[in-house]
N, C-alpha and C positions, 0 to 999 in steps of 0.2 A: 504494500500500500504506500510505504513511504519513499519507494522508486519512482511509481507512477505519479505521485503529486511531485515529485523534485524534477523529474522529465517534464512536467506540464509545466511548471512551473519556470525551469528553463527557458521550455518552448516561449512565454510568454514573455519572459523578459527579453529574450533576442529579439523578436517579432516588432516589440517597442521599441528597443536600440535601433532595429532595423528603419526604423519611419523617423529616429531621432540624427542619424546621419546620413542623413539622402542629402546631395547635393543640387544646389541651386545653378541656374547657369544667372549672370550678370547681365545677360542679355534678352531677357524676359521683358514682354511690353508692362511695362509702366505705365501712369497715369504722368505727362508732366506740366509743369504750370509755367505760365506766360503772365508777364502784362508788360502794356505799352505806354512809356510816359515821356515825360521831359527830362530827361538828363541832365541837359544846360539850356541857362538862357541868360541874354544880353540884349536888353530890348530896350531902345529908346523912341520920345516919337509922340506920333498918333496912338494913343493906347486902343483905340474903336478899331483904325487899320492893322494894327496886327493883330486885334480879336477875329477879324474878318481870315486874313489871312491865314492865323490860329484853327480857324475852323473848317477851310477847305483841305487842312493837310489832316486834321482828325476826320475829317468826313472821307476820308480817299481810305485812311487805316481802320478805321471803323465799315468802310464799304469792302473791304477785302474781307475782314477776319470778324465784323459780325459786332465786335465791342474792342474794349483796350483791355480785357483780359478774359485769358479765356486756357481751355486744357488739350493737348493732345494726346490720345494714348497711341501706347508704339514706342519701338527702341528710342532711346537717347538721342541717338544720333542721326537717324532717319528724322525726328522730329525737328529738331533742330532745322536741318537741311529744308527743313517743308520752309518752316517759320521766316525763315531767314526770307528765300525766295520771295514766298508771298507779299512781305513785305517791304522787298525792293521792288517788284511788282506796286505794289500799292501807292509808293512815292516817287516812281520814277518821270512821271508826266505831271507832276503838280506843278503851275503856273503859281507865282506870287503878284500879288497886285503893289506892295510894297505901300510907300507912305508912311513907313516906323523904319529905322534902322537898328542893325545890330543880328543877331542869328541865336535860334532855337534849336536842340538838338533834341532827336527823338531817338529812343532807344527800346530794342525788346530784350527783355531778361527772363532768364527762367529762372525760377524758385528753384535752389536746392535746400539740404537739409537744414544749413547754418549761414547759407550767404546767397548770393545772387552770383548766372554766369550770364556777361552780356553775350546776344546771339548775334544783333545786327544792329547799327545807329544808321543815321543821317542825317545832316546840320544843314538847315534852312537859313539861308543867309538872303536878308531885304534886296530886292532888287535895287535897293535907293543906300546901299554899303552899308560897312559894319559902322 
């Protein structure tokens, strides 16, 4: 009797060990996080004209990607690669009207666990100089 519960008993303890070191691969889709903001800014002027302006280059990032923050799932790095794209897409034909000087920088970050990695910027510089 006390073979059979030590055998079972084994059996169960490995079984457990066995589900307690399975290995993970690092490259499992994840959930990852985004947003889109101002980085930098140096804005003198019309404060109205560069709201106007302000608002055709968040209306161009906001028409690609939906909002200024938002999730991908999928590897790291495939994410990344989308984000980036998208959003050189997003600003690449944006017209300024100008009437403020100086330049704004936008930028996308993902969330990591303890800090931010940036993925892609680009700096909006008044048609009327810095």
């Amino acid at each position: 009797m006390k073979t059979k519960f030590f055998y079972a008993f084994l059996a169960l303890c490995l079984s457990v060990c066995a589900f307690g070191f399975t290995s993970c691969d690092d490259d499992d889709d994840t959930t990852n996080y985004y947003t889109i903001g101002i980085q930098e800014m140096n804005v003198s002027g019309s404060l109205s004209a560069y709201l106007e302006d302000g608002s055709r280059i968040e209306n161009a990032i906001v028409g690609e990607f939906g909002t200024m923050s938002f999730q991908i799932q999928g590897k790291t790095a495939d994410a990344d690669k989308e984000v980036k794209s998208r959003f050189e897409k997003a600003v690449q034909n944006i017209t300024l009207k100008g009437g403020w000087t100086g330049h704004v920088t936008y930028e996308v970050d993902r969330a990591t666990s303890d800090s931010k990695a940036a993925i892609a910027s680009k700096k909006f510089v008044s048609p009327d100089g810095e």
